[in-house]
C-alpha positions in Angstrom: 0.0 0.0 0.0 1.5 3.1 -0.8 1.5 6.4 1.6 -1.2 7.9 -0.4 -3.5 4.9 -0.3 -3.6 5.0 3.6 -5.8 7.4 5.5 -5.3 10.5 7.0 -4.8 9.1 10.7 -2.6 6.7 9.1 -0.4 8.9 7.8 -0.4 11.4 11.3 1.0 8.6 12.8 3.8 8.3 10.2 4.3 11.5 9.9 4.5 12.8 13.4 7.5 11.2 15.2 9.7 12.0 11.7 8.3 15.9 12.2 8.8 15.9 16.0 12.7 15.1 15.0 13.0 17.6 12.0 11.7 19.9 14.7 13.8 19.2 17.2 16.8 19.2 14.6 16.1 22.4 13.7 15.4 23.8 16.9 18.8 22.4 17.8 20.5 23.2 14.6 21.4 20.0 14.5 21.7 18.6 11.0 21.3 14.7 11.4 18.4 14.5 13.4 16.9 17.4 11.1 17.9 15.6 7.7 17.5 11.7 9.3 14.8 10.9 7.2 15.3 13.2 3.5 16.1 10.9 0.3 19.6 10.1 -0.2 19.4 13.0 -3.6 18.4 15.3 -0.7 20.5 14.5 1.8 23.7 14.6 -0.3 22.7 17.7 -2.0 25.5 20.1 -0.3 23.1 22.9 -1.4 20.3 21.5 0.9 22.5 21.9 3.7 23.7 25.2 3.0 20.7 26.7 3.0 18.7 25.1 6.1 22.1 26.4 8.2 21.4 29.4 6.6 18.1 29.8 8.0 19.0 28.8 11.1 21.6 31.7 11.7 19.4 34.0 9.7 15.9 33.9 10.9 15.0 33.1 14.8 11.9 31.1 14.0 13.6 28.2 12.7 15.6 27.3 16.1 12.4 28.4 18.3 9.7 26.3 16.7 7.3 25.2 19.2 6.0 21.3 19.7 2.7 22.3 19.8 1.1 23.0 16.6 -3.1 22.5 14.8 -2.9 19.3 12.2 -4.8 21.1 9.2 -4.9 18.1 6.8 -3.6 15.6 4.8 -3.3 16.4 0.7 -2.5 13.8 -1.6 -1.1 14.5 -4.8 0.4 11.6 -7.8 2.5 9.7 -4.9 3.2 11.7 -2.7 1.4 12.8 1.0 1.6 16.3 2.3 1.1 16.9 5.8 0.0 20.4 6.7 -0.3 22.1 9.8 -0.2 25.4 11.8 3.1 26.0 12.9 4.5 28.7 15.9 7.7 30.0 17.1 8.7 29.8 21.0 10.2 33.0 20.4 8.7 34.8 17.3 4.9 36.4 17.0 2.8 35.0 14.5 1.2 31.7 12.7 2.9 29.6 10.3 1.6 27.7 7.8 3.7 24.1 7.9 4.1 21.2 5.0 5.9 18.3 4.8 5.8 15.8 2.0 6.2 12.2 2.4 6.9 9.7 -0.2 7.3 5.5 0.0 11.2 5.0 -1.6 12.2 1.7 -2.2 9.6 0.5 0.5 10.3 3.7 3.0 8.6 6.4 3.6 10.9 9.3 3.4 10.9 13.3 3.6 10.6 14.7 -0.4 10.4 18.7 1.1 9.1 20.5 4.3 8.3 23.8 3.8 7.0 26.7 6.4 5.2 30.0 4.8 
């Protein structure tokens, strides 16, 4: 069954411990927890890292996101799951809106993007 094929509970539950450790990662500007489960195209992409470090010593909200955040939904698009949520900062005013895409890769799900606008 591929990630798109399960429900949306199904996929929360997937998706939550692998965004509780991007979180944390970032929060921690800590790049293996916060890349542990991008592709291998992703994680080897030295751009990639370059510019998540430079978020996080550019732009407080990205080490100061909060645990707590609003599930919004679940949007499924070709084969790959997006998980979106309202996202806040510990330290920075304001709502963001959260998304990370999931996608099965030779039988594991993996990260394919996360994105917060």
């Amino acid at each position: 069954m591929s990630i798109v094929d399960k429900t949306d509970s199904e996929i929360f539950e997937i998706a939550l411990p692998m965004i509780n450790d991007v979180i944390q990662g970032s929060n921690e500007k800590n790049w293996a927890l916060f890349s542990k489960y991008q592709t291998a195209e992703e994680l080897n992409d030295p751009d990639n890292r370059k510019n998540v470090e430079k978020l996080w010593n550019e732009h407080e909200f990205f080490t100061s996101l909060s645990a707590e955040r609003e599930f919004l939904a679940v949007i499924r698009r070709d084969d790959i799951a997006q998980v979106i949520w309202k996202q806040v900062s510990t330290k920075v005013v304001g709502e963001y809106l959260a998304c990370y895409f999931l996608k099965e890769v030779d039988n594991e799900v993996k990260e394919v993007g996360f994105r917060v606008l």
